[in-house]
C-alpha positions in Angstrom: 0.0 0.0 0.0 1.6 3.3 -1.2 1.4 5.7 2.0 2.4 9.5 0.9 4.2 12.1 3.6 3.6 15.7 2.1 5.2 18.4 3.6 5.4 22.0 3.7 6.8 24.8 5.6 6.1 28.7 5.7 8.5 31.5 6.7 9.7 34.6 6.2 12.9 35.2 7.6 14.7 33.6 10.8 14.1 35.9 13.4 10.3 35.9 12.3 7.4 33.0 13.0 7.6 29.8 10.9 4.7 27.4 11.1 5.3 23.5 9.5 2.4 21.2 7.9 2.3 18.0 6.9 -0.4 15.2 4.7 -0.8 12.0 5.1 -2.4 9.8 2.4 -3.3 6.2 1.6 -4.2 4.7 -1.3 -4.6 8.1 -2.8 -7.2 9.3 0.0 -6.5 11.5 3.0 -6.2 9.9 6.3 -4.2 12.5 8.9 -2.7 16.2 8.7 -1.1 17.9 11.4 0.9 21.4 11.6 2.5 23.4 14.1 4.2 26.8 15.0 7.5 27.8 15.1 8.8 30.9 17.1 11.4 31.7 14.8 12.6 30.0 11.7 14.1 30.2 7.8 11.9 28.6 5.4 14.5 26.0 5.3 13.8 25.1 8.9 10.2 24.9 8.5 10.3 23.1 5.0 12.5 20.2 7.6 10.7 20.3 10.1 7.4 19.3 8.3 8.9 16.7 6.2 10.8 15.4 10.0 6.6 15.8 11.5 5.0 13.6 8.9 7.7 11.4 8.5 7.4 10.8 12.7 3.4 10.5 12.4 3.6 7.9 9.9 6.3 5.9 12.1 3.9 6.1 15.8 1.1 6.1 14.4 -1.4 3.3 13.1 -2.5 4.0 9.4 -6.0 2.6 8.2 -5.2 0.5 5.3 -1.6 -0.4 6.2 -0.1 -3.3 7.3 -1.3 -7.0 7.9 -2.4 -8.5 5.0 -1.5 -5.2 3.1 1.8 -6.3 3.8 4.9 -3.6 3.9 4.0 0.0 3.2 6.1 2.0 0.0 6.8 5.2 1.9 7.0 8.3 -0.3 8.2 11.7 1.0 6.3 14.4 -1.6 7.5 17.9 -1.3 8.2 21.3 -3.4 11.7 21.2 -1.7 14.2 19.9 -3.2 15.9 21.1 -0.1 14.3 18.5 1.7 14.2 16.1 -0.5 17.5 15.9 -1.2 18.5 16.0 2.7 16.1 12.9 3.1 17.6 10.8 0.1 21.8 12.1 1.0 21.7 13.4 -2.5 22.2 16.7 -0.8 25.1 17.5 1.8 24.1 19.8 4.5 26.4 22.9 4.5 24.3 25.2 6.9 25.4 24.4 9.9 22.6 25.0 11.8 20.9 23.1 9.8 22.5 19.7 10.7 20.4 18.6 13.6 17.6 18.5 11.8 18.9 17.2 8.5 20.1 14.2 10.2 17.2 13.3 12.6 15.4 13.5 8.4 17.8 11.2 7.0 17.3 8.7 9.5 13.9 9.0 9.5 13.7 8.4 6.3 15.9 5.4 5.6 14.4 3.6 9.1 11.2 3.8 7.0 13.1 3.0 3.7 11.0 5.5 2.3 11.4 7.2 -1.6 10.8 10.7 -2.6 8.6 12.9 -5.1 9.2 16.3 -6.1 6.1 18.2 -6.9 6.0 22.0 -7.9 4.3 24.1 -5.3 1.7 26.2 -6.0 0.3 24.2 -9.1 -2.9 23.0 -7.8 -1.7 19.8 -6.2 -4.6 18.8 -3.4 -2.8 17.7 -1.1 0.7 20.1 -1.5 -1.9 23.3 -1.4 -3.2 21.7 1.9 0.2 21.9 3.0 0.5 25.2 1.8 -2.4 26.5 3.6 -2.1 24.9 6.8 2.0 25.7 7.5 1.0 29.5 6.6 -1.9 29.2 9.1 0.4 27.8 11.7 2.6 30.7 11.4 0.3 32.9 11.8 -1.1 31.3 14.7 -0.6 32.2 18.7 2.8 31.1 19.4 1.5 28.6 22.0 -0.6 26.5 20.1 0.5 23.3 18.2 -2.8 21.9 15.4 -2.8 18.4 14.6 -5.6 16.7 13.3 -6.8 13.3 11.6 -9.1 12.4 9.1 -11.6 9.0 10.5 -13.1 6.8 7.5 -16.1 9.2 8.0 -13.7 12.1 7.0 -14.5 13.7 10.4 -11.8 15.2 11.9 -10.6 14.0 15.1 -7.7 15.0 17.8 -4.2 13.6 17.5 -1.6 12.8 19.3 0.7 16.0 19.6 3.7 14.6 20.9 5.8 14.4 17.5 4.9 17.8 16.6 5.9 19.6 19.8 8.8 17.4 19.2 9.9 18.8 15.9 8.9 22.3 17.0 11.0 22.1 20.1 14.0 20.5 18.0 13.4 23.6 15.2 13.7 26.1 17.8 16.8 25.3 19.5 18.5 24.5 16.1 
């Protein structure tokens, strides 16, 4: 079963809010989202940071439609960064410095869940990359204290989630 991570972050500049979001789909259909705020961050921070917050929902978390008889999930990583992307695969060498805590806790991440990655263009009319879009900017916008995550039930009502992996990454972004 082909689960799908996209991710998406929203800043400015560093000593400004950033906020993070992230997708998660199965078989093509929407089954969690989650997004959070970040105090102060680059756009590359918040771009990692999302793809690092998906990529930890999809590995705590229980996915309708995955595992058992489904067998092994194919983990793709979909983002408009090829930042990210790169970082994820070690195609890319981190060079920023403060950059590298976060690039690595990616990398592993990623290869624990021997996942792939797809490059889409932002801003194209992509579903579930302008969902991204819209909830990162949200988040940074948001009060600083509050951290969103939510998931989608078979009824496509939207439930609470776990919040631990968010406050996680948002903690880990700020003190990078």
């Amino acid at each position: 079963m082909l689960v799908e991570v996209y991710s998406d972050g929203s800043a400015t500049t560093g000593d400004k809010p950033g906020g993070f979001a992230f997708v998660i789909c199965v078989g093509g259909v929407k089954v969690a989202e989650g997004s959070g705020h970040l105090q102060k961050a680059t756009n590359n921070v918040a771009e990692i940071t999302a793809a690092i917050a998906g990529l930890e929902y999809v590995s705590t978390h229980d996915l309708p439609g995955v595992g058992g008889e489904s067998g092994v999930p194919e983990i793709t990583l979909v983002s408009d960064s090829k930042l990210v992307l790169g970082y994820a695969s070690g195609e890319y060498q981190c060079k920023a410095m403060h950059l590298l805590p976060l690039m690595l806790k990616l990398r592993k991440l990623y290869k624990n869940l021997s996942a792939t990655t797809r490059w889409v263009r932002g801003h194209t009319g992509d579903e579930h990359n302008e969902r991204c879009d819209v909830l990162a900017k949200s988040a940074r916008e948001s009060d600083p204290n509050s951290v969103g995550g939510r998931e989608a039930n078979s009824d496509d009502e939207v439930a609470s989630t776990s919040h631990d992996a968010l406050r996680q990454a948002r903690h880990q972004a700020t003190n990078s």
